[in-house]
Structure formats: C-alpha cells, structure tokens
C-alpha positions as CSV (number, residue, x, y, z in Angstrom):
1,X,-16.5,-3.2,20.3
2,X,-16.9,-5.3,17.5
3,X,-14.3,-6.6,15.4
4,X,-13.5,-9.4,12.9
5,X,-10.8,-11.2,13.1
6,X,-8.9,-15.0,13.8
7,X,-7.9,-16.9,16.4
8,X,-5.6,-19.1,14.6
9,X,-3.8,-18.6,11.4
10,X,-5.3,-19.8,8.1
11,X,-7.6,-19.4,4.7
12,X,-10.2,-17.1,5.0
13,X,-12.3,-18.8,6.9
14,X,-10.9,-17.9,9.5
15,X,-11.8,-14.7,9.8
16,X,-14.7,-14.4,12.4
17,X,-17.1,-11.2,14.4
18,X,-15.4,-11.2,17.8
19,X,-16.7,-8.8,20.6
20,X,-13.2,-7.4,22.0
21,X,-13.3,-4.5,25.1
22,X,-13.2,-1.3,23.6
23,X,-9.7,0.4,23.7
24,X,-8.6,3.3,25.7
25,X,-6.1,5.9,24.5
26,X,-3.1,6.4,26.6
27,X,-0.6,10.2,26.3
28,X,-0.5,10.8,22.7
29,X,-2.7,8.6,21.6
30,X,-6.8,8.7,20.3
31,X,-9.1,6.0,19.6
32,X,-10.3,6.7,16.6
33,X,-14.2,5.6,15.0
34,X,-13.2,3.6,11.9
35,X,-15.6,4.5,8.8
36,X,-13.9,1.8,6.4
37,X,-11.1,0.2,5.0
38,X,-9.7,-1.8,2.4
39,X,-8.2,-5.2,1.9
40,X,-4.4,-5.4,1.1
41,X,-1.9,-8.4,0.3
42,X,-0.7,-7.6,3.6
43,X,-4.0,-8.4,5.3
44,X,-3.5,-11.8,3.9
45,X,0.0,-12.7,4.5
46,X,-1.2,-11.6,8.6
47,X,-4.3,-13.8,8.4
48,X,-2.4,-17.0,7.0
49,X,0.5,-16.3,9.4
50,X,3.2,-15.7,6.5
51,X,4.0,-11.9,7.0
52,X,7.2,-13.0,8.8
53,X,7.4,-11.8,12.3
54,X,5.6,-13.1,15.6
55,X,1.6,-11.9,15.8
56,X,0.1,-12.8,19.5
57,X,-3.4,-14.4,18.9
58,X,-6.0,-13.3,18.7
59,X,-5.4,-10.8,16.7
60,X,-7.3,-8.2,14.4
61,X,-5.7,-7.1,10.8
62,X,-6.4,-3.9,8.4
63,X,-3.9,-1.6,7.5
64,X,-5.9,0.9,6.3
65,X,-7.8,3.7,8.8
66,X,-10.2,6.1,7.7
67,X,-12.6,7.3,10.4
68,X,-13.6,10.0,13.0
69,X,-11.8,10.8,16.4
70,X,-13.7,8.9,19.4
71,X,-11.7,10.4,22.0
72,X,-8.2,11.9,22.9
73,X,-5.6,11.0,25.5
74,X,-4.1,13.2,27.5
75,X,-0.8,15.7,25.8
76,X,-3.2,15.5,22.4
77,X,-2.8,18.8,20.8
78,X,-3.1,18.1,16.5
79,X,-6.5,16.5,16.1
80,X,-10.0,16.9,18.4
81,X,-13.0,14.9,19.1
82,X,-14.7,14.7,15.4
83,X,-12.1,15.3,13.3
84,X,-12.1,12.9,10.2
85,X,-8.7,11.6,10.0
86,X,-6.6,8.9,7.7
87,X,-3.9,7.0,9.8
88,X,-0.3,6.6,7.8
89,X,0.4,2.4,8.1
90,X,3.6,3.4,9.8
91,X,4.4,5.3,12.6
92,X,7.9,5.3,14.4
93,X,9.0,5.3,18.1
94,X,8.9,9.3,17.7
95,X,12.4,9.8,19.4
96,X,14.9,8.1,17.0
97,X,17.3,10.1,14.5
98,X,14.6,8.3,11.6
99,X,12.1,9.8,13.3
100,X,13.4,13.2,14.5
101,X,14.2,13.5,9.9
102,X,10.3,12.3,9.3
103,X,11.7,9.0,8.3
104,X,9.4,6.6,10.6
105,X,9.8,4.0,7.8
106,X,13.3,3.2,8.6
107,X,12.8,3.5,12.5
108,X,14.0,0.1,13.8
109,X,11.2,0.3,16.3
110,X,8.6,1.2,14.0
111,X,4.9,-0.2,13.8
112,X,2.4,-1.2,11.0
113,X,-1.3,-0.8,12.2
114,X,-2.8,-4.5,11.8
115,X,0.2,-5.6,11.9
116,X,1.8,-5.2,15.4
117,X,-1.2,-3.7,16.6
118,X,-4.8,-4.5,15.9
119,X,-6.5,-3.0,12.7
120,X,-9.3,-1.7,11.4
121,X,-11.4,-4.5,10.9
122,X,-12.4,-3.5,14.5
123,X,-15.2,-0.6,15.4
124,X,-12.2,1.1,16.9
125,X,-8.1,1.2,16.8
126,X,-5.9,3.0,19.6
127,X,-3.2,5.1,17.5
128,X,-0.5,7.7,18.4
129,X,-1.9,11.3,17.1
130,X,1.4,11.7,15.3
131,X,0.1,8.5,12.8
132,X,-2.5,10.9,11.8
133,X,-3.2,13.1,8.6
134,X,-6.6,15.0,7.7
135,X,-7.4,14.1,4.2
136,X,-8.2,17.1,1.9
137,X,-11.6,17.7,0.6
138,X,-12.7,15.9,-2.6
139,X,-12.0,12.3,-1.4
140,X,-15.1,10.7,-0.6
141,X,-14.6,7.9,2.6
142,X,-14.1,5.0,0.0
143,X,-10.9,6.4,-1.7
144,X,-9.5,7.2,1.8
145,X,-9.8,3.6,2.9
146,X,-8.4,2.4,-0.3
147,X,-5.2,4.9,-0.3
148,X,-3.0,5.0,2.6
149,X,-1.3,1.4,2.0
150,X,-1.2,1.2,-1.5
151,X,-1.4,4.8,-3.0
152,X,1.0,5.6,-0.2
153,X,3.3,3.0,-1.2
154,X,2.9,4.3,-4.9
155,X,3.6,7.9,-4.1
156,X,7.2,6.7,-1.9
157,X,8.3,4.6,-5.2
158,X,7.8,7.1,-7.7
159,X,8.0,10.4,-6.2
160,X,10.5,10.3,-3.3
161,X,12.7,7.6,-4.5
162,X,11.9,7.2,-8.0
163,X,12.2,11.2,-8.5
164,X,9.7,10.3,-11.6
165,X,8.8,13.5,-13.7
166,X,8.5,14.6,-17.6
167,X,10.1,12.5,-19.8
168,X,10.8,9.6,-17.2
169,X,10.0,5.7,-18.4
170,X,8.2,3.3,-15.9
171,X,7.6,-0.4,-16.2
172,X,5.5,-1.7,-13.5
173,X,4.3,-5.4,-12.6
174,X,1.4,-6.8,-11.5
175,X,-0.3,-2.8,-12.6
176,X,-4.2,-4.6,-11.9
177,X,-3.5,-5.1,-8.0
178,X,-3.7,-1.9,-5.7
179,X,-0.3,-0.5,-5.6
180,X,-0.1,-0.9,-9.6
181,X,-3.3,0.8,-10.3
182,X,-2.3,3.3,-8.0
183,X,1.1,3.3,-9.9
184,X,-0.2,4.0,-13.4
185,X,-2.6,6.8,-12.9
186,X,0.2,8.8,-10.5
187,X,3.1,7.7,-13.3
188,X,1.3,9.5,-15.9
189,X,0.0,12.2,-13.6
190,X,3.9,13.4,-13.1
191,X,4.4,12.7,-16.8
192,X,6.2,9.7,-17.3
193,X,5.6,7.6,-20.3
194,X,3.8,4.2,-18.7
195,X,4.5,0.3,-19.4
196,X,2.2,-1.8,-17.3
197,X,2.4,-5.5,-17.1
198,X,-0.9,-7.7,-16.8
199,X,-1.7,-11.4,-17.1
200,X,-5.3,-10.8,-19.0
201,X,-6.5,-8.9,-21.6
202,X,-9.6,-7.4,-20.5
203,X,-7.5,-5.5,-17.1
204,X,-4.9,-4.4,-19.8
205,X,-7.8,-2.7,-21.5
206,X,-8.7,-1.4,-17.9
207,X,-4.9,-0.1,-17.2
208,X,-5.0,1.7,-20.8
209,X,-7.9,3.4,-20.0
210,X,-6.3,4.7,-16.6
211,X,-3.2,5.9,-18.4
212,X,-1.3,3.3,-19.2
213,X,0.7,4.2,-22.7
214,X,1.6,0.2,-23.3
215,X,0.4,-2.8,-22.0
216,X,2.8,-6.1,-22.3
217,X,1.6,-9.9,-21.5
218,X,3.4,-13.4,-21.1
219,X,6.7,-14.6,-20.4
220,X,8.9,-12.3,-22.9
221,X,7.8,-9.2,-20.9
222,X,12.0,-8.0,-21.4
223,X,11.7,-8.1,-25.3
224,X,8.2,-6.7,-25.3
225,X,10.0,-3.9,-23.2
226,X,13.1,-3.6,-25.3
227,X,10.7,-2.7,-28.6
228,X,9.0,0.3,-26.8
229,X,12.0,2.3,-24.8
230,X,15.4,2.0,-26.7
231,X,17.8,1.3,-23.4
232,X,15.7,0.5,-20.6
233,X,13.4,2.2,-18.4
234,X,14.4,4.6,-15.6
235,X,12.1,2.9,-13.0
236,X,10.7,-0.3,-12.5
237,X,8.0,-1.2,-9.8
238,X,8.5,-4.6,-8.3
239,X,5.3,-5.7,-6.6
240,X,5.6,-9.5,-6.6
241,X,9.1,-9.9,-6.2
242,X,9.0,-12.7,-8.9
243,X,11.1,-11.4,-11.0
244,X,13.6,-9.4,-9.9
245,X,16.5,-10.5,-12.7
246,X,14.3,-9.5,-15.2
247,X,13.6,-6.2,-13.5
248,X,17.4,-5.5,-13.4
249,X,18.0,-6.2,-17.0
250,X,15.1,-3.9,-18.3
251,X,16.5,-0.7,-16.1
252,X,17.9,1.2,-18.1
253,X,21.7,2.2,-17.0
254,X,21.9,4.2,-13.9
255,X,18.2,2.6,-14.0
256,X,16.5,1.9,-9.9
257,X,14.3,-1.2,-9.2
258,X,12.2,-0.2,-6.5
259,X,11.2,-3.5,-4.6
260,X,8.1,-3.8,-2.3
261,X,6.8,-7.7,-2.5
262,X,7.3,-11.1,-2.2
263,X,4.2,-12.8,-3.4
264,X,6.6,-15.9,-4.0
265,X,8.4,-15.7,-1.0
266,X,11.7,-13.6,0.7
267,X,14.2,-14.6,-0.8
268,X,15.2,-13.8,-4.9
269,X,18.6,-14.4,-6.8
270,X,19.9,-12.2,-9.5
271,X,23.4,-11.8,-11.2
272,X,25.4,-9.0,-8.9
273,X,27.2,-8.0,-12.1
274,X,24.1,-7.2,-14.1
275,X,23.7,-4.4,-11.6
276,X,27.2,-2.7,-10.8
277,X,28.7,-3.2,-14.9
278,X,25.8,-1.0,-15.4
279,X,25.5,1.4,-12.4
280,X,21.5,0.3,-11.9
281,X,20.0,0.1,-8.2
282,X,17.7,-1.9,-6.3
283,X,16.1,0.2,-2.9
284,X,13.5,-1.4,-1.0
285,X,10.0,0.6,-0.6
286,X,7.8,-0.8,2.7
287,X,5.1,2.4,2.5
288,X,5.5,5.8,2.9
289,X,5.7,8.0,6.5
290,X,2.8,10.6,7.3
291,X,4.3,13.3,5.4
292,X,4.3,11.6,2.6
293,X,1.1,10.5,2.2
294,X,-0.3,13.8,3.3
295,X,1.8,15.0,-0.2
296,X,0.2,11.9,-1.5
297,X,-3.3,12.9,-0.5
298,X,-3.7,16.6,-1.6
299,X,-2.0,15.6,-5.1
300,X,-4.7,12.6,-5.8
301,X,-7.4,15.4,-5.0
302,X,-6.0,18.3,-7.2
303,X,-5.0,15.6,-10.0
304,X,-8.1,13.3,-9.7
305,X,-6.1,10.5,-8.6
306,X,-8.7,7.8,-7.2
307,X,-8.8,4.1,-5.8
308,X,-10.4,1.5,-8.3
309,X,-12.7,0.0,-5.8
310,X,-14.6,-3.2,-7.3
311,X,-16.5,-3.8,-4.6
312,X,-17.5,-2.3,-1.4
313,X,-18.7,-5.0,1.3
314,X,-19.4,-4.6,5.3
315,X,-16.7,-5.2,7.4
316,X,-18.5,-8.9,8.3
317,X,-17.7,-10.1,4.4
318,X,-14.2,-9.4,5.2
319,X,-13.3,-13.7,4.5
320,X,-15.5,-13.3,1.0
321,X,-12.8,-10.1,0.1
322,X,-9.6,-12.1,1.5
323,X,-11.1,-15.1,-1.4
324,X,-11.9,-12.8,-4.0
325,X,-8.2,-11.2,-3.6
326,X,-6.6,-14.4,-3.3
327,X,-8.4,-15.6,-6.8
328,X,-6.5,-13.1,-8.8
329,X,-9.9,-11.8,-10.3
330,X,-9.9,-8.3,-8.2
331,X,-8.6,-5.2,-10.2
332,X,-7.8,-2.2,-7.8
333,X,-9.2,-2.6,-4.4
334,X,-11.8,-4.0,-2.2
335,X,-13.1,-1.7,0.6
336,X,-14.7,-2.8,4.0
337,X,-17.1,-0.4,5.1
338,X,-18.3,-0.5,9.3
339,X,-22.5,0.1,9.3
C-alpha cells in the first residue's frame, strides 16, 4: 500500500509517500479501505516526536478513520466486506474491568490508532472490529474524517463529564481549533449559554456565527468573563493547557475544568486552595470510547452538527496541512482525502 509518513522525527518535511506491505487482519480484526481523514494536534506532536511515549520508526500517523471494510479476520461477526465504517481513536485490550464497563479510555492497555499503531495516512489500517461504529446517514465522508478525534473529544467533555444541558455556562479556549469549533456548536446544541475564547477578530466573528453567545480576546480573558456570567461558569474546556489557574478561578463553585492539552508542555501549576475552598474540579478528557462517539455521531446528524473543514487536500499534501496547522491560521479542520 501506499502510505505517507517519516522516518525520523521532525517539521513537516518529514513527512514522505512510502510503499509499506499491505496489512493482514488477524481474529477480530479487519483491514479497513481508508476514504479520508483529518489532521489533528496529535498528528503533530507524533510527527515531531513530542507526544510522550516511545513510537518505533518508521511509523505512519492519523487518528482519524473513515473508510470501507477491505476484508475481515476470522471470529468477525459486527461489520462485513463493504460496510462504511468510522473507527473510535481508542480502543481497549477488550478484557479489563474498563473495558468490560465500555470505558476503553481508561484501559491501562489501551491504544490510539496513529499513535501505537499506524494511521490513516496509509491506503489501509489493521483495526479490531470492536474499534468500529457505522456512521448514521446525513454525514457526508468529509465530516466523518473530521469528527471522531475532535468532535468525539467534544461530546466526552460536555456531555458525559460535563453533564452540559439548559441553562449550563461554558467558557472554552482556543474555540477556532477543532475540538473548540466542535465545542461551541454542541454547547449551544444542548442549550448552554457559550463564551468562546479567540486570539483574532475575524474567527471570533466565525465562532459567533456557529453559536457562540460571547466572544472574549487578550490577556484579561477572567474579567472579560466575570462581566458576562455573575459567579463563574459551570464548565470550562481546556485545550491548550496554558492556562489552567485561570481556568480554576473562572469555574464557578462546584465549577469542573475539563483538561485535554498541553500545547505548552505537561506539566502546569495552580494554587490547590483555589480548587478545594471552593469545591471546583479538574478531570482529565483524552477522547471518547466507541459508544460515545456513536451517541456523538447520530446527535451531529439529527442536530446538524458539522466539521469546519478549510481545506480538503490528498493524502500526499499531508506536510503542506501539518504547516498550515502549525501557523495558527487554520479555523476547524483540515481533511486528507485518499484518490
């Protein structure tokens, strides 16, 4: 098959077209035909070797599957030859007590496709049939490869752990990238009253006109926030992981701080007492399991939840998407399609 990805980690550049042997599912598993898939953060912390954890070269990234079953290994019961399918980031080892609850996230043996397995920048990817959900009709193949990372990761924050509904108030950073955009329009969808933060003027006009009830800019984001919700918001979206102090003080009490990034590295300091004096939280958000997303999937259709997809370029441009996303100039997603 064809494939692009690196044999060494670094910019862009360094992604390359390789011709790799095509793979062969084992019990449980199918190889799956990949139609497209988008570019996350995450393919860019793999590529520059970053993400944190030990990648064997050569290796081939994307997270995000959305394609057509090639073939089926042996014990395959849930999906055939031709089904159109979306692969959850995440799947588990299948036989911990995470796993037996359908919570693969937390499995400690868990894997992220692109991650610690090779990704859909190739023709094909090997996955077990339990990674697997078929998308609902209505989501053309461009939203699918934009949504199971990011939209996913959305739906976990705000839904499962955030229980966001009527009358809930959500701040949430960085709202141009791909989880925020994501965030906004399902924020609003479940009826929460929407604060996004932005760096430009022109993308908070964008994130008003996908639902976004205020827009704040600069570095006094905490007062700006203080003059629109009277004691703090119920949830805040950490995507960066820049600013995690700040995102304390604006919950409001008995407030949650959903963290999911670390744009400016792993580690972040904040004042304990800021969080127990006032009973607020901080949980931790990777992406969501399969169940999720399938949730995730069939509310976007019914609700008219889509990707913002800025571009769409061939799978070979895959080094010009990792520059445009690493110039900050990207709002939404950029999808990789396989001709």
């Amino acid at each position: 098959m064809r494939a692009v990805g690196f044999e060494k980690f670094g910019g862009p550049e360094v992604l390359k077209t390789i011709e790799a042997p095509d793979p062969r599912p084992g019990p449980g598993e199918v190889v799956v035909r990949v139609l497209a898939t988008s570019v996350n953060r995450l393919d860019l912390l793999v590529r520059s070797g970053t993400f944190g954890a030990a990648i064997p070269l050569p290796h081939v990234p994307g997270a995000d599957v959305v394609g057509v079953v090639e073939e089926v290994g042996p014990g395959v019961v849930d999906v055939s030859r031709g089904d159109l399918v979306v692969s959850n980031t995440i799947y588990g080892c299948g036989s911990c007590r995470y796993c037996a609850r359908g919570d693969e996230v937390l499995c400690p043996r868990h894997k992220v496709v692109g991650v610690s397995t090779w990704g859909s920048y190739g023709e094909l990817v090997k996955l077990p049939a339990r990674a697997l959900v078929r998308p609902p009709k209505g989501l053309k193949i461009e939203d699918l490869a934009a949504m199971p990372l990011a939209y996913g990761t959305a739906w976990r924050a705000l839904r499962t752990v955030g229980r966001v509904g009527p009358g809930s108030t959500v701040f949430i950073w960085a709202a141009a990238g791909g989880v925020g955009t994501f965030a906004v329009q399902l924020a609003k969808a479940l009826g929460a009253f929407v604060i996004a933060q932005t760096r430009s003027e022109e993308k908070g006009r964008m994130l008003k006109a996908l639902g976004a009830d205020a827009v704040v800019y600069g570095h006094d984001v905490a007062q700006q926030v203080a003059a629109l919700v009277e004691d703090g918001v119920d949830v805040v979206v950490d995507t960066t992981g820049a600013y995690l102090q700040t995102s304390i003080n604006m919950a409001r009490p008995g407030g949650l701080v959903v963290a999911m990034g670390y744009l400016v590295g792993p580690e972040a300091r904040f004042d304990v007492r800021t969080l127990y004096r006032r009973g607020k939280a901080i949980v931790g958000v990777q992406t969501s399991n399969r169940w999720e997303l399938a949730e995730a999937l069939e509310f976007a259709a019914r609700r008219g939840i889509r990707p913002i997809v800025q571009e769409v370029l061939p799978v070979e441009e895959a080094a010009k998407a990792h520059a445009l996303l690493e110039s900050g100039k990207v709002f939404g997603k950029i999808v990789l399609r396989h001709e």
